[in-house]
GUMAR-561784 format. One line per 3 residues: their letters; for each residue x, y, z of C-alpha. Coordinates in pm, whole numbers, plus 50000, padded with zeros to 5 digits. Example, Ala and Ser with C-alpha at 12.3 -4.5 7.8 and 13.67 -1.06 7.14 Angstrom:
2
as) 51230:49550:50780 | 51367:49894:50714 .
REM end
This chain:
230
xxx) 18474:49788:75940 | 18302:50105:75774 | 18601:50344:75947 .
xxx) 18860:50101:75843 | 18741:50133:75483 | 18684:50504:75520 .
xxx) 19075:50562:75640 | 19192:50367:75377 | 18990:50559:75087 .
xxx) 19095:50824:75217 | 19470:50814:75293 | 19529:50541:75000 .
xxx) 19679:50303:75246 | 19640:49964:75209 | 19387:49758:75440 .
xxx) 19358:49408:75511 | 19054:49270:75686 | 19101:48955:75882 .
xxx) 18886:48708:76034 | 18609:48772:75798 | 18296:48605:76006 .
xxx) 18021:48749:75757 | 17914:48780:75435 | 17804:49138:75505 .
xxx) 18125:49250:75559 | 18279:49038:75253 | 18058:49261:75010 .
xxx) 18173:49543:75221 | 18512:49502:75106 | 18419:49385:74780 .
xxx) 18216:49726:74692 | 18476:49952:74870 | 18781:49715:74621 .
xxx) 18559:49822:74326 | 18577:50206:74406 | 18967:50177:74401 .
xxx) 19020:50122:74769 | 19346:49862:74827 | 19178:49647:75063 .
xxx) 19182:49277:75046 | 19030:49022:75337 | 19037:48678:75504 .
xxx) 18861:48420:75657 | 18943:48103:75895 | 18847:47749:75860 .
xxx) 18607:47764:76202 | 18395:48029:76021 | 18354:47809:75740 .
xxx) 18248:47498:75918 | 18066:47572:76214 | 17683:47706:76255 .
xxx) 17647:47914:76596 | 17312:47720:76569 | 17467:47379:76661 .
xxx) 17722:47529:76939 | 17617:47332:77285 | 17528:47580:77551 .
xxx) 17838:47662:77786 | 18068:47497:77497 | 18324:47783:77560 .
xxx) 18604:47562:77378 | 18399:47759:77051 | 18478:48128:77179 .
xxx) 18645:48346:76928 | 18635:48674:76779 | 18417:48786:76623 .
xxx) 18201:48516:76756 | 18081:48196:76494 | 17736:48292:76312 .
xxx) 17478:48103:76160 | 17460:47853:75829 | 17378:48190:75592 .
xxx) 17702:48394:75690 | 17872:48059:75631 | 17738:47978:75310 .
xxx) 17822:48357:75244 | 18178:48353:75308 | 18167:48027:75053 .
xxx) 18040:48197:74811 | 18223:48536:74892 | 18593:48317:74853 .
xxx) 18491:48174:74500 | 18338:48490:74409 | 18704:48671:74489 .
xxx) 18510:48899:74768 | 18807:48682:75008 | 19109:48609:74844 .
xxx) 19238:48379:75157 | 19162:48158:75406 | 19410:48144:75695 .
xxx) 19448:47946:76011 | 19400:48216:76299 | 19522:47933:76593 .
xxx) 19519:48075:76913 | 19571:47811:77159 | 19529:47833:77520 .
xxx) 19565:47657:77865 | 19240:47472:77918 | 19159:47647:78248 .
xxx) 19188:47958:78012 | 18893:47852:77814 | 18660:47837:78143 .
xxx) 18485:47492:78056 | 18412:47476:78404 | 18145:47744:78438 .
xxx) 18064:47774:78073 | 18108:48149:78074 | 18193:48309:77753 .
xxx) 18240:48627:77872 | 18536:48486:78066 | 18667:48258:77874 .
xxx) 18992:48315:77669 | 18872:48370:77268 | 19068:48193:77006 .
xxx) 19046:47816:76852 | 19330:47589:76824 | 19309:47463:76459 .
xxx) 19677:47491:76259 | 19688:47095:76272 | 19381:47041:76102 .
xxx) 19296:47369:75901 | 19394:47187:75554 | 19150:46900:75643 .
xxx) 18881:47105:75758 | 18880:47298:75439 | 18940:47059:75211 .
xxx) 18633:46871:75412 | 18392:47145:75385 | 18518:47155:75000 .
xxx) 18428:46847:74900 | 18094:46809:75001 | 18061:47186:74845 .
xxx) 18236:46957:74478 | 18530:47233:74480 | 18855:47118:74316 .
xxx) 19164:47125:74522 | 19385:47373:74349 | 19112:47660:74515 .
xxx) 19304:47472:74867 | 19628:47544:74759 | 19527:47904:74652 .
xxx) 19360:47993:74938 | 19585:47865:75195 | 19932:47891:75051 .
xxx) 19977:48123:74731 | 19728:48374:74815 | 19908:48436:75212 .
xxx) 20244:48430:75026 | 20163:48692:74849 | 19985:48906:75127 .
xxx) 20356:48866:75302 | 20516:48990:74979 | 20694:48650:74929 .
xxx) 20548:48516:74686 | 20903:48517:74482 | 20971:48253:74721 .
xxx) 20656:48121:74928 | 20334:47978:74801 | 20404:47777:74556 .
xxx) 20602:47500:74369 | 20833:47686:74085 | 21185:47727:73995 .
xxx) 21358:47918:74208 | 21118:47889:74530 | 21199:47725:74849 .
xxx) 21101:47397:74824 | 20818:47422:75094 | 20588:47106:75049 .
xxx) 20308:46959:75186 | 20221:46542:75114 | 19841:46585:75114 .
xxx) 19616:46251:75056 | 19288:46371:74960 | 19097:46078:75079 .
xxx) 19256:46007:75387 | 19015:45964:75660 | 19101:46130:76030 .
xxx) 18867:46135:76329 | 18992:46433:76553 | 19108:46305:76866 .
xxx) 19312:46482:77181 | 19579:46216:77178 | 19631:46303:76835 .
xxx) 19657:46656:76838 | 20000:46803:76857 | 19949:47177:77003 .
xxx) 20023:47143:77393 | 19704:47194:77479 | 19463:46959:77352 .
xxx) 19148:47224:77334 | 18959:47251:77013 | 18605:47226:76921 .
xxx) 18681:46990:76620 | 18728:46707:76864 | 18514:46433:76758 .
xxx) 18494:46576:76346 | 18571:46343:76113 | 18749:46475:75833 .
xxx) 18873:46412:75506 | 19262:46483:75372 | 19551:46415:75582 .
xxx) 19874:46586:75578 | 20112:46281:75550 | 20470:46481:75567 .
xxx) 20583:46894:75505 | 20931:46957:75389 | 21040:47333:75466 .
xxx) 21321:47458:75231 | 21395:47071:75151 | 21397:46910:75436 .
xxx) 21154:46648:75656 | 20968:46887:75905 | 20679:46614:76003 .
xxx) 20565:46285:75906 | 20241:46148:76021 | 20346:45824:76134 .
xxx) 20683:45964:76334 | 20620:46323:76425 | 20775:46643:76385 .
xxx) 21179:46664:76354 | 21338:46756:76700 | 21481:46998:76630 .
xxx) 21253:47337:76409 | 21387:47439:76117 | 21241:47759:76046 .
xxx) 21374:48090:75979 | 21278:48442:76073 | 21180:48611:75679 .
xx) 21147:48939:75608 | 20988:49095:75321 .
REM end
């Protein structure tokens, strides 16, 4: 993290941190923003809702990188997104074969790194947000316009304003979702959420207009995205 932030001061390039695990590195980029460096930085919902503390020994399904840490880093990276320290939090899914995640032997050093967690990313913020009293509009910045305009299309993406693709997401705030396998729609059915019971459910997403997925009857069969360029 230092060289990164070193090579950026001094070439002038920009940076962008992702998968921000601690708050450590958060003020890092935060004190390194204020000398004039363009850096900016990310986090992902796992970091923000589990404590290494509670992982199960041998639970490899929880392997990522860099690894989970404890309830201080996590209450850091809180406090480092409504601080501005992290301007986004994104989904980082990186889904695997089970076999992959080594379950078996319960070797980490093995096991494939990544967690599965596109499908339920809004509801595991939006969870950890509520019991935390946070209004939703920080969701929608953190996870939509913020991203958008990392991309450079936020003339576009990101948000709902003339002239934008009409990219929308039905969100009910108080729906109530207990995170099952049968449920989940990645092919492989490996996440450590399994058993969380969350709060907001994304009822329906329309992409430039038109029905991508509806809760009760599934995504459209044939995908209707588009390759963008900035």
């Amino acid at each position: 993290m230092a060289l990164v932030i070193r090579m950026a001061e001094a070439s002038g390039a920009r940076a962008h941190i992702v998968h921000v695990s601690s708050a450590v590195t958060a003020a890092m980029v935060t004190a390194a923003r204020q000398r004039g460096v363009r850096m900016s930085a990310e986090t992902c919902p796992h970091y923000l809702w589990f404590d290494a503390a509670e992982i199960p020994d041998g639970a490899t399904e929880y392997k990522c990188a860099p690894p989970i840490r404890g309830a201080d880093d996590r209450d850091g990276l809180w406090a480092a997104l409504l601080g501005g320290d992290l301007q986004m939090i994104v989904s980082d899914h990186s889904p695997c074969p089970p076999i992959m995640k080594r379950r078996d032997v319960g070797d980490f050093f093995v096991a494939w790194g990544g967690i599965a967690s596109v499908q339920l990313g809004a509801s595991v913020v939006w969870t950890a947000m509520r019991e935390r009293g946070l209004p939703i509009d920080r969701l929608v910045h953190w996870m939509s316009e913020a991203p958008a305009g990392l991309a450079g299309l936020e003339h576009r993406k990101g948000s709902i304003a003339p002239g934008h693709d009409a990219d929308l997401v039905f969100f009910d705030p108080d729906g109530d979702v207990t995170v099952r396998a049968d449920t989940l729609l990645h092919r492989h059915p490996v996440t450590p959420y399994l058993g969380a019971r969350l709060r907001g459910t994304v009822e329906a997403t329309y992409v430039r207009g038109e029905l991508a997925y509806d809760r009760r009857m599934g995504p459209r069969a044939t995908p209707g995205g588009q390759l963008l360029l900035t």
